[in-house]
C-alpha positions in Angstrom: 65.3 34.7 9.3 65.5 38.4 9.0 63.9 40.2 12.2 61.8 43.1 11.1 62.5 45.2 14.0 61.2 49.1 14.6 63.8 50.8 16.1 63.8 51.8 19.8 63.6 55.4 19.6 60.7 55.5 17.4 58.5 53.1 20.4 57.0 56.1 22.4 58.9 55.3 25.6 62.4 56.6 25.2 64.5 59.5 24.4 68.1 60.0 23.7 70.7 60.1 24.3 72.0 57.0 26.3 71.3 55.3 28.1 67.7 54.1 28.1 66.8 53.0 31.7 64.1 50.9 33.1 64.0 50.9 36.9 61.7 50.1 39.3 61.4 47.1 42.1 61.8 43.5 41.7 58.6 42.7 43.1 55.3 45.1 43.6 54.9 44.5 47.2 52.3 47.0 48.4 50.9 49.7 47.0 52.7 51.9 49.4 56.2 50.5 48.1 55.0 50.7 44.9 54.0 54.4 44.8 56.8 55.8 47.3 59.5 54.0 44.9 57.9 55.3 41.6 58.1 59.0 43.1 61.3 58.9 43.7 62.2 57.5 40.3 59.7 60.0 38.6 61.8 63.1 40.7 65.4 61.6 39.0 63.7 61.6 35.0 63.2 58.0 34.9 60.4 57.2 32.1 59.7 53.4 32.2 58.7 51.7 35.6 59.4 48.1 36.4 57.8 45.7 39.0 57.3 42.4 39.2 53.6 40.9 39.2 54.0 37.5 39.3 57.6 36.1 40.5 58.9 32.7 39.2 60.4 30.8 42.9 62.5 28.1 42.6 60.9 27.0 45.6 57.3 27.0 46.6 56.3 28.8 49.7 58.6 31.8 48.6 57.2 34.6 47.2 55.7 35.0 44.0 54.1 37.7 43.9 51.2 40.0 44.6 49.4 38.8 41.3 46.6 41.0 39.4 46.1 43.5 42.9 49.7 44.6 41.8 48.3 46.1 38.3 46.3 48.1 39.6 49.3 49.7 41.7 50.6 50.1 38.4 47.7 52.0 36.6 47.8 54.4 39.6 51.5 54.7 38.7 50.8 55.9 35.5 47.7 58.2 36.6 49.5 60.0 39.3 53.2 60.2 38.0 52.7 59.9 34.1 55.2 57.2 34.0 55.0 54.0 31.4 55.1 50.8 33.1 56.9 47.2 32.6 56.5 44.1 34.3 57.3 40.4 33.1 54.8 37.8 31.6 55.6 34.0 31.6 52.4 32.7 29.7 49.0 33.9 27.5 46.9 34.8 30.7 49.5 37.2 32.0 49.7 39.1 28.5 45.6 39.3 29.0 45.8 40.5 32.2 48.4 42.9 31.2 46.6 44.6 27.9 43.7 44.8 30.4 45.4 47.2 33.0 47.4 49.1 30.2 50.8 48.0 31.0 53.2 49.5 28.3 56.1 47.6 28.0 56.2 43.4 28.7 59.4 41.4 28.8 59.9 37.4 29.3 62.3 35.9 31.5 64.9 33.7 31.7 63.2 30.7 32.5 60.4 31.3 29.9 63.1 32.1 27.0 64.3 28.5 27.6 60.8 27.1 26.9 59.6 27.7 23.0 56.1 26.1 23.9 55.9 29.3 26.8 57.2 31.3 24.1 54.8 30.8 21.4 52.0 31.0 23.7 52.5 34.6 24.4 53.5 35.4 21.1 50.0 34.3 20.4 48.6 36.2 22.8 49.9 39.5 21.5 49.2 38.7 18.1 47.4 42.1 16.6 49.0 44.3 19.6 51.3 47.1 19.3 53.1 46.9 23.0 56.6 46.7 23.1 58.6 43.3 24.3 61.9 42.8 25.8 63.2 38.9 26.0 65.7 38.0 28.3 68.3 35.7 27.7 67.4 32.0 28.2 69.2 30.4 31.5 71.3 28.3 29.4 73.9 30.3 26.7 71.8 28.9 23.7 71.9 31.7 21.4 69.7 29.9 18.7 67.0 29.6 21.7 67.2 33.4 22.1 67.1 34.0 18.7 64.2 31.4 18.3 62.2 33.6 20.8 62.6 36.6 18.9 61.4 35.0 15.9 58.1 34.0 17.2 57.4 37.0 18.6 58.2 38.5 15.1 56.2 36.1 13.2 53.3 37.2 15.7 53.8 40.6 14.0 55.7 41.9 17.1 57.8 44.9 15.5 59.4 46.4 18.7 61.0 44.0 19.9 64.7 43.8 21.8 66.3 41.8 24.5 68.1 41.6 27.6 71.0 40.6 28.8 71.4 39.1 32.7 73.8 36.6 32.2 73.5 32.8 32.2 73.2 30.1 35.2 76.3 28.6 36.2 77.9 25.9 38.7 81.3 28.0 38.3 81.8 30.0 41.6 82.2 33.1 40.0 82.0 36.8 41.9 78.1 37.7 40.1 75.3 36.1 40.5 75.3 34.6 36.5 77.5 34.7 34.1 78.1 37.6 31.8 79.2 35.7 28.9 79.4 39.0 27.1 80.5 37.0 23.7 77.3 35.9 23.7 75.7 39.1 24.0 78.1 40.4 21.0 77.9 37.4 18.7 73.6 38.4 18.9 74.3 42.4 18.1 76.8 40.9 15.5 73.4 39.4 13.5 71.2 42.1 14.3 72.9 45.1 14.5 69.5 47.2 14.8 68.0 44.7 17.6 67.1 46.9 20.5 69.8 45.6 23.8 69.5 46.4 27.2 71.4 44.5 30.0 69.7 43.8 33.1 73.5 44.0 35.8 71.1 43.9 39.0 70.0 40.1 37.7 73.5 39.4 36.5 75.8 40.9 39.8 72.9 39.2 41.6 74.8 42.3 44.4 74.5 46.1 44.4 78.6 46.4 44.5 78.6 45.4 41.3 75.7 47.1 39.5 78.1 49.7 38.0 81.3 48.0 36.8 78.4 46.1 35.1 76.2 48.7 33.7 79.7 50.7 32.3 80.6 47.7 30.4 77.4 47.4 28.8 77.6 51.4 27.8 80.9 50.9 26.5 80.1 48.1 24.4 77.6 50.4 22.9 74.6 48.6 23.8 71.4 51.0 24.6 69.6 50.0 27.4 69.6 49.2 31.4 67.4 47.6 33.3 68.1 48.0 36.8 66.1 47.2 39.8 65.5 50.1 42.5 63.8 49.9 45.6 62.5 52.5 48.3 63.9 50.3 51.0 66.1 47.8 49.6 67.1 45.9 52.6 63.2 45.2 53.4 62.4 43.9 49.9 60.5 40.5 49.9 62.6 39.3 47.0 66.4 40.0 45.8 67.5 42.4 48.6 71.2 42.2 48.0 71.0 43.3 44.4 68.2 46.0 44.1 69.3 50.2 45.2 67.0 53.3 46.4 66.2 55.5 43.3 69.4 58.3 45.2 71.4 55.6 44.6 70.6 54.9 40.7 70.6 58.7 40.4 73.8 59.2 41.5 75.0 55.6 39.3 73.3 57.2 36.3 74.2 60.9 36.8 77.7 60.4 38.3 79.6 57.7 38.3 79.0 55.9 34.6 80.3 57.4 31.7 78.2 57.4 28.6 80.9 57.0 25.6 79.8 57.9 21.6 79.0 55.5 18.9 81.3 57.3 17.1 83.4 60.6 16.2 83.2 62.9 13.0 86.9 63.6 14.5 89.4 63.4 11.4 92.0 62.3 13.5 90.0 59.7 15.1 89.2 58.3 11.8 93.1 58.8 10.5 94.0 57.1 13.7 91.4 54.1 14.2 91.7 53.2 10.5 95.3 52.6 10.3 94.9 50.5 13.4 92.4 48.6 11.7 94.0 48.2 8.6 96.8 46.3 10.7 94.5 44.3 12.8 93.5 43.0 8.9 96.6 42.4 7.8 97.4 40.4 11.8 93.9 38.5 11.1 95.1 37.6 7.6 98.2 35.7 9.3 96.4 34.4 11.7 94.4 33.4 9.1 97.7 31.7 7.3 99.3 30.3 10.4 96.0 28.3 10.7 96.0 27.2 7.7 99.5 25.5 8.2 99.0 24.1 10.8 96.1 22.0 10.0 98.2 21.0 6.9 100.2 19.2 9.7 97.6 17.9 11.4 96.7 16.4 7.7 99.9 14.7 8.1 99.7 13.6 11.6 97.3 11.7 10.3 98.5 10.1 7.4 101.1 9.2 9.9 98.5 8.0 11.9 96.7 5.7 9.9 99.7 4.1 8.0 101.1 3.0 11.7 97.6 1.8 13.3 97.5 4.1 15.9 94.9 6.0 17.3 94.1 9.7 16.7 93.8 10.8 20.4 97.1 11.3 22.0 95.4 13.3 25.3 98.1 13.1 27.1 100.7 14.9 24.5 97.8 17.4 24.4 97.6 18.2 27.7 100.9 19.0 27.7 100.5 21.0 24.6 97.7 23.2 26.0 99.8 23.6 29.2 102.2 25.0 27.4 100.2 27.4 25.0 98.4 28.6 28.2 102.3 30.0 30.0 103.1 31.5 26.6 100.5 33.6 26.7 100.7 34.5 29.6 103.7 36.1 28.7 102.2 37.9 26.0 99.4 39.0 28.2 96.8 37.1 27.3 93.9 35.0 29.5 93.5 31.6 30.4 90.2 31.3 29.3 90.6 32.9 25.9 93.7 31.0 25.2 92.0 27.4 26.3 88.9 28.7 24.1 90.7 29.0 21.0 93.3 26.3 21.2 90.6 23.5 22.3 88.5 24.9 19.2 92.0 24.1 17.5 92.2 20.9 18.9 88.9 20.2 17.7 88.9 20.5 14.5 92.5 18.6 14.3 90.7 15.7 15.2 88.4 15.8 12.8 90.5 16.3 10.0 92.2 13.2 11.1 89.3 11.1 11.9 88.4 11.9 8.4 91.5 10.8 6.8 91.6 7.6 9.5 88.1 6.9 8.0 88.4 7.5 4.8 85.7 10.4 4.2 88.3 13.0 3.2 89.5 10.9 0.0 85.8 10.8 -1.0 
């Protein structure tokens, strides 16, 4: 379905230009870290104040929070530093508590993206209310489960409405703390062009060294938001201490070291330049297109082959060899691993089934 989405600029709680920032602690601790970190972010121009009320632990015993205590921290937030605040809800009793202490931004988490029936529950409970949501990505890279959130929140007459990214769970040993997955990420701002999208890199680098290479390649992707989690004393935190930063350290990310690029240029050389190039990357896509298309007219073959000598349609071993060898070609043209594996097992794929459909019969039919 079409999301009917009011754009982000027109919510009451940012301002251009790029990017929009949300920043605050993981978790409201005590009112003293509370207040003492929102100061700080007030003095560098930060808006929108995160905490965290109530903490989802894998493991109980950890800690999960201050609970309702910690929205009153936040209301004294507001009073004494005129900032909006933010904090996540994972069911229908949160949301109440929350439109009682006047937070002014909600988002939903991972773990309550991957569960429609926690989902629908909120959405229910803001039904008739004009506060913003953010939804994070679900744990799993399930875009339709993402998208299904958005849609319920939307059917609840949620207009401003957007997402964040933090990356998805993974038993990779990878250098963050989840997965990026940026295609992901692009295939959703691909549907929904207007859908409000900040990325959340303390969640996803799960480590302060990598907050920034994170948060410059969501700018430069052209997405709007961050969401990044700052901390008056970091090291003493009571949850995610490697990945949170003082608010002189976010000014200095924010002020200094990212670069905020344009969504485009009124340059007529840019546009001379970047539409030639584009006009060949049509006219490569179109051979691509071509090359495909002849090769799967062999694969037809193959299979005809195939079925008129009884043998079977998967020869893993000959393809194994075949993907070793696409993966050192492109090497030498420059190209990754991954991306080649992608696209060649995708190939690979759909070979099979064009055979398996001659084999069976279905494509004579």
């Amino acid at each position: 379905m079409e999301l009917d989405i009011m754009p982000l600029f027109e919510w009451g709680l940012f301002t251009e230009p790029r990017p929009c920032v949300v920043a605050g602690p993981c978790s409201a601790e005590s009112e003293e870290q509370v207040m003492e970190t929102a100061k700080g972010l007030r003095e560098m121009g930060i808006n929108v104040y995160r905490a965290g009320i109530w903490k989802p632990r894998t493991y109980p015993g950890s800690f999960e929070g201050v609970g309702t205590e910690g929205l009153r921290w936040m209301q004294r937030v507001k009073k004494e530093y005129g900032l909006k605040t933010a904090t996540e809800v994972a069911g229908g009793k949160h949301v109440a508590e929350c439109l009682e202490y006047g937070i002014d931004l909600v988002w939903i988490g991972a773990r309550t993206t991957s569960n429609p029936f926690l989902v629908q529950e909120i959405a229910d409970a803001l039904k008739n209310t004009d506060i913003p949501v953010l939804v994070k990505n679900p744990a799993n890279p399930d875009l339709d489960l993402w998208i299904g959130a958005l849609e319920r929140l939307n059917r609840a007459g949620i207009r401003k409405l957007g997402v964040i990214h933090r990356g998805f769970s993974t038993f990779e040993k990878i250098k963050y703390r989840n997965d990026p997955q940026w295609q992901v990420a692009i295939e959703l701002r691909n549907r929904y062009p207007g859908l409000p999208f900040f990325v959340d890199p303390s969640h996803m680098s799960g480590c302060r060294d990598y907050i920034r290479e994170i948060s410059q390649r969501s700018l430069d992707l052209g997405f709007e938001g961050l969401m990044i989690e700052s901390h008056c004393n970091p090291s003493a935190a009571l949850s995610d201490t490697r990945q949170q930063i003082t608010p002189e350290e976010l000014n200095d990310l924010l002020h200094r070291q990212l670069k905020v690029r344009n969504q485009d240029s009124d340059s007529p050389q840019w546009r001379d330049n970047i539409d030639q190039l584009r006009a060949k990357i049509d006219i490569i896509d179109e051979n691509i297109l071509y090359a495909l298309g002849s090769r799967m007219n062999v694969s037809r073959q193959i299979g005809e082959y195939k079925k008129s000598s009884n043998v079977t349609i998967l020869q893993t071993s000959r393809w194994d060899a075949v993907l070793a060898g696409v993966i050192a070609k492109g090497r030498q043209y420059g190209l990754p691993e991954d991306f080649v594996t992608t696209i060649f097992n995708a190939i690979y794929k759909a070979s099979v089934e064009v055979q398996n459909d001659i084999i069976s019969d279905k494509s004579s039919k």
